[in-house]
N, C-alpha and C positions, 0 to 999 in steps of 0.2 A: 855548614851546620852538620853537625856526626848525627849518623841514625840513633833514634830515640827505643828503639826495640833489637835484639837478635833473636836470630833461632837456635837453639839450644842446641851441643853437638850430637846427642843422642834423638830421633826423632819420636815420636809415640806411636808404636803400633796403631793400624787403624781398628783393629778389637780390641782393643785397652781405651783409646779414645770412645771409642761407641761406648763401652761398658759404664765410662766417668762421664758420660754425655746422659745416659739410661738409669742408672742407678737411685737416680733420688726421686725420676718421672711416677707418677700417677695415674690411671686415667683421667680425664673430665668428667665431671656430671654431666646426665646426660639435658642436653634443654630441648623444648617444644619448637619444632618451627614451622609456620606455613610451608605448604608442599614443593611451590617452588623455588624455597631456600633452602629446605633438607636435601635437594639434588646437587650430589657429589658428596655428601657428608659421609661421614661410618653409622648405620643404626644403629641402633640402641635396644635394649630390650621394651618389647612392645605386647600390650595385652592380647589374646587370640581372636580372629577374625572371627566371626560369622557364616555360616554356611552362605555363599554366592553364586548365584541366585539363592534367594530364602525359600523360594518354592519351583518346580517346577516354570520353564516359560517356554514360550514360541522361539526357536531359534531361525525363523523364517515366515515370512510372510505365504496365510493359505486358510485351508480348513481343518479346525479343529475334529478329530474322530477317534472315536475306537479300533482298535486293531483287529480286534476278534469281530470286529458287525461288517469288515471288508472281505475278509476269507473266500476268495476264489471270485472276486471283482476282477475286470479286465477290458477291454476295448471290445470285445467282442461278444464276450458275458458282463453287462453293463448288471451294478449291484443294486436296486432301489432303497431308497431311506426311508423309514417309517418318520424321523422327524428329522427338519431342515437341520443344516450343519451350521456351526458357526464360526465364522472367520477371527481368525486372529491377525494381527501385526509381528514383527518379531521384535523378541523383549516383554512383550504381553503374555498376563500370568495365564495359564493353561485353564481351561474350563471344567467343571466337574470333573468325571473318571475321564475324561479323553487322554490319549497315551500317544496319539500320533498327529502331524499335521502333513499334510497333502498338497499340492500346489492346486492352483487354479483349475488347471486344464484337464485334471485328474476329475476333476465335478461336473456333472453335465444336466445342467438347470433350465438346459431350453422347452421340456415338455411339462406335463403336469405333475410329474413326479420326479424329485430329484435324483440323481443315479450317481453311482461310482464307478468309475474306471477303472481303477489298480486296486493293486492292494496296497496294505505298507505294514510294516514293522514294531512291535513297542518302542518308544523312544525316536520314532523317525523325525526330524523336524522338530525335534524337542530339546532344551538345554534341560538336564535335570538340576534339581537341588542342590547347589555344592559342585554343581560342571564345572563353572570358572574355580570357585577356591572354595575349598573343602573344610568345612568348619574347626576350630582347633589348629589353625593352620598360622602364622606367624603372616605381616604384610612380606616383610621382610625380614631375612635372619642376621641377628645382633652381629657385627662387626665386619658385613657385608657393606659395601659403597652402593648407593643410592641410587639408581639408573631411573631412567625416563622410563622403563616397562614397569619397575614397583611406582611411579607414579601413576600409572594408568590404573595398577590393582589397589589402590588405596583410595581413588576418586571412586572405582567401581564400589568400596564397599562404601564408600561415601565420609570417607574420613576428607577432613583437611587438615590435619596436624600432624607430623611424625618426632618423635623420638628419637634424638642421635646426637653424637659427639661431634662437637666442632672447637678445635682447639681455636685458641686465640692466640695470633701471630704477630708479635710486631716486627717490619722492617726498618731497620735504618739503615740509611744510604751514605756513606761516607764519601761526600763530591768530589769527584774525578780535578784532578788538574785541568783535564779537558774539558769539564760539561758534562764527559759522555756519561749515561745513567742506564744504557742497557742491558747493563747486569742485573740493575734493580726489580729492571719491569720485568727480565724474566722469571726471577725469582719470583716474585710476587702474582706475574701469571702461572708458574707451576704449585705454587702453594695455596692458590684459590681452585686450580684442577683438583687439589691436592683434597680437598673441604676443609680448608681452616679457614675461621673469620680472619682477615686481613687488615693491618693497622700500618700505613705507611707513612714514614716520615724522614727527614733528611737531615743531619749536622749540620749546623753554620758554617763548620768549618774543615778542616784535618789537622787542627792541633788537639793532641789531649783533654785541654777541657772542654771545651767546644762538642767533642765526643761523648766528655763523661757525661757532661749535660742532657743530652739525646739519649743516652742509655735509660731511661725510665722504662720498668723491667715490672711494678706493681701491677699494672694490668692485663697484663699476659700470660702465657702459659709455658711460650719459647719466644726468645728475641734473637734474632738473626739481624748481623749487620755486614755489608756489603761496602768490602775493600777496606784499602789500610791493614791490613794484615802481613805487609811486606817488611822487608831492611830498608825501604828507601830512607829518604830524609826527611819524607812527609808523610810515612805511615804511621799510626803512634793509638792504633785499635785498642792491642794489647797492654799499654801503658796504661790508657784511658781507664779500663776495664779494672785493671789494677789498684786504681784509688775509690770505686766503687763496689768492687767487690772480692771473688777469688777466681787465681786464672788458674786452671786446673792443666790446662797441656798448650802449647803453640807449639808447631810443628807437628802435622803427623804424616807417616811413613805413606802416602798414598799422593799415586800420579795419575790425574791434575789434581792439584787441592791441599800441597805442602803447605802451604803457609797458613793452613787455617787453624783456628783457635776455639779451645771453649774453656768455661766457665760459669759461676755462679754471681747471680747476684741474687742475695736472699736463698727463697726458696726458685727462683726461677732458672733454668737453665739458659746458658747464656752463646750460642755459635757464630763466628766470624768468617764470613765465606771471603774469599780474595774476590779484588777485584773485574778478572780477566773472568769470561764467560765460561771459558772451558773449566779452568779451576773453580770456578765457584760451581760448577754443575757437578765436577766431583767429588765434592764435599756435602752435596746437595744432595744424590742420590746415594749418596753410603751412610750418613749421620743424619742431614734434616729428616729425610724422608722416615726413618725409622723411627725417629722420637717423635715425628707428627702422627704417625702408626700406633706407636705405644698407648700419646695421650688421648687418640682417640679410640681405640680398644680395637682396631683393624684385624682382620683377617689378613691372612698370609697373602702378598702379593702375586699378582700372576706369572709365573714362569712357564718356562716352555725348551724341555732336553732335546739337541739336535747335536750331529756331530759338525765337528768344524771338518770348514771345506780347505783348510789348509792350516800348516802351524802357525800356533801363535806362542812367540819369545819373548820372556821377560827379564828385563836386567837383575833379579834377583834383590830381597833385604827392604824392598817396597811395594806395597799392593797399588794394583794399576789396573786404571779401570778400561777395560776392551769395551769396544761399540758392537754391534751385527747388524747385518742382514739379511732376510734370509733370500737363502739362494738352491733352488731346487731339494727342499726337505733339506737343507742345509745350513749352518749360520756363517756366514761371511765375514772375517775380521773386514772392518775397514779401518779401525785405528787402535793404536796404543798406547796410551799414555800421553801422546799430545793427539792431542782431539783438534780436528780445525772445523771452523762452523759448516763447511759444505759436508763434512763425517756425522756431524751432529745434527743437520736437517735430516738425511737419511738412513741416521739409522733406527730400526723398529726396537732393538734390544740392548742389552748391555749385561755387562760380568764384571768379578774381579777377579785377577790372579792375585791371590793372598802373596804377602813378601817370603814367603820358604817356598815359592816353588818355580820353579824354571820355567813354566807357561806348558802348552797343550801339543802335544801332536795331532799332525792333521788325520781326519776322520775320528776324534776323540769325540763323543759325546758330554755334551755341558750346557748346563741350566742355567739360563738366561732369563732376566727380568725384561717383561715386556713394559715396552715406552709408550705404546700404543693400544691401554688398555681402557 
């Protein structure tokens, strides 16, 4: 049986490919979700907080007082109270003018009149108005990912809903001759790291229809499918793609992740990652991730400029993605262009040498995308 697909003798720059990967994306509206499904989303713009705390409170457990009725208290010049103090809890709203709270041992209520120890300060023992978050204040700022710390300030102000982008993903899995499907699952666990809703499904088959079939692309925002992207005799992604919609580039100029493809069907954009792990994570982190960015209105990812601790060589005419490490204020190549999975459990970062350029010399400082963020 002859291969059912080639790749074309020219390859598609990997900036030409993003460009026709990007160009017709949108963001998403933004939807409402409970708190514990907005963590790892992108937010969304959100109305302004409220001053937190709304008033004054105890920021410790003691005696509510005046600062100025202490003035020259001490252990040894004990202060008397004209009227009893009153305790607070911490989180409890502050009592009339009181401006300070006091510990325990600071009161001394063993005789007939109550006395002061110390002195204290305005504001000692106290959260003011607006301590935690400052009214006019955002939960979170629009196009920022969603951390377990803006859940904590969001329950503080007593919200349960956030506003944010989640694109809608589907995967299809195009079955391995072998079974194996662990290309799928990673995908699909970095694209829920990632905050997309996640819609996984698998071919019947690897022949063409069987693919076209699975391609159902209306309820999505990106569909990604996983393998068959190859010359073999049983890859036939691209052809599939071909009778349902339009294939915009296969092959682009980028090592791991030649074989991969895009396309439209409809209005949805349409990316085919290979089926080996390392390829499909190269095409994963230079196209998926950027149009999962786009649709959900992200902020620029986290990088981090260190010099390399040694050269790094590229064969020129293809962009190829370097791993790192870092190694004493340094980034460590550990691979290039073939990535093998022990390079890929450890490395914290990653790059690309664009295809014009012969790679880095060492001590060269270069911004690296953190994999660990």
């Amino acid at each position: 049986m002859a291969p059912t697909q080639r790749l074309p003798a020219s390859l598609t720059p990997l900036e030409a490919a993003l460009a026709a990967l990007l160009h017709r994306l949108a963001p998403v509206a933004p939807v409402e979700l409970p708190l514990a499904d907005a963590l790892g989303c992108t937010a969304a713009e959100m109305p302004p907080l409220k001053p937190l705390p709304s008033r004054d409170v105890a920021a410790s457990d003691g005696w509510a007082l005046r600062s100025r009725d202490l003035v020259g208290a001490s252990s040894y010049s004990p202060l008397p109270l004209s009227v009893a103090p009153v305790w607070v809890e911490a989180g409890e709203a502050m009592p009339g003018d009181c401006d300070c709270v006091v510990d325990s041992d600071s009161v001394d209520q063993a005789g007939p009149v109550v006395q002061v120890l110390a002195e204290a300060i305005p504001g000692q023992g106290v959260r003011r108005a607006g301590g935690d978050v400052a009214g006019g204040s955002p939960v979170i700022a629009a196009g920022r990912r969603v951390r377990p710390r803006d859940l904590l300030v969001a329950r503080g102000a007593g919200l349960h809903r956030l506003r944010v982008r989640r694109p809608r993903l589907r995967i299809v899995n195009i079955p391995a001759n072998s079974g194996d499907a662990v290309t799928a699952q990673l995908i699909s666990e970095s694209a829920r790291t990632a905050g997309a809703e996640i819609v996984s499904t698998e071919a019947t088959g690897r022949e063409a229809a069987s693919i076209a079939a699975a391609l159902e692309a209306s309820a999505c925002d990106l569909l990604v499918t996983i393998g068959g992207t190859g010359v073999g005799r049983s890859d036939a992604v691209v052809a599939a793609l071909a009778t349902r919609g339009e294939v915009v580039a296969h092959g682009v100029a980028l090592q791991p992740g030649r074989t991969s493809a895009i396309g439209w069907i409809g209005d949805t954009a349409i990316l085919a990652l290979p089926g080996a792990p390392d390829q499909a994570l190269g095409a994963w982190w230079t196209l998926a991730l950027a149009a999962l960015d786009f649709l959900s209105g992200r902020e620029r990812r986290l990088r981090q400029t260190l010099p390399l601790a040694r050269k790094v060589a590229s064969h020129g005419g293809i962009a190829e993605i370097v791993l790192l490490e870092r190694a004493d204020e340094t980034w460590m190549p550990l691979a290039v262009g073939d990535l093998s999975l022990g390079a890929i459990a450890r490395a914290e970062a990653w790059l690309v040498i664009s295809g014009g350029s012969e790679g880095f010399a060492a001590g060269t400082p270069v911004d690296a995308y953190i994999l660990r963020d």
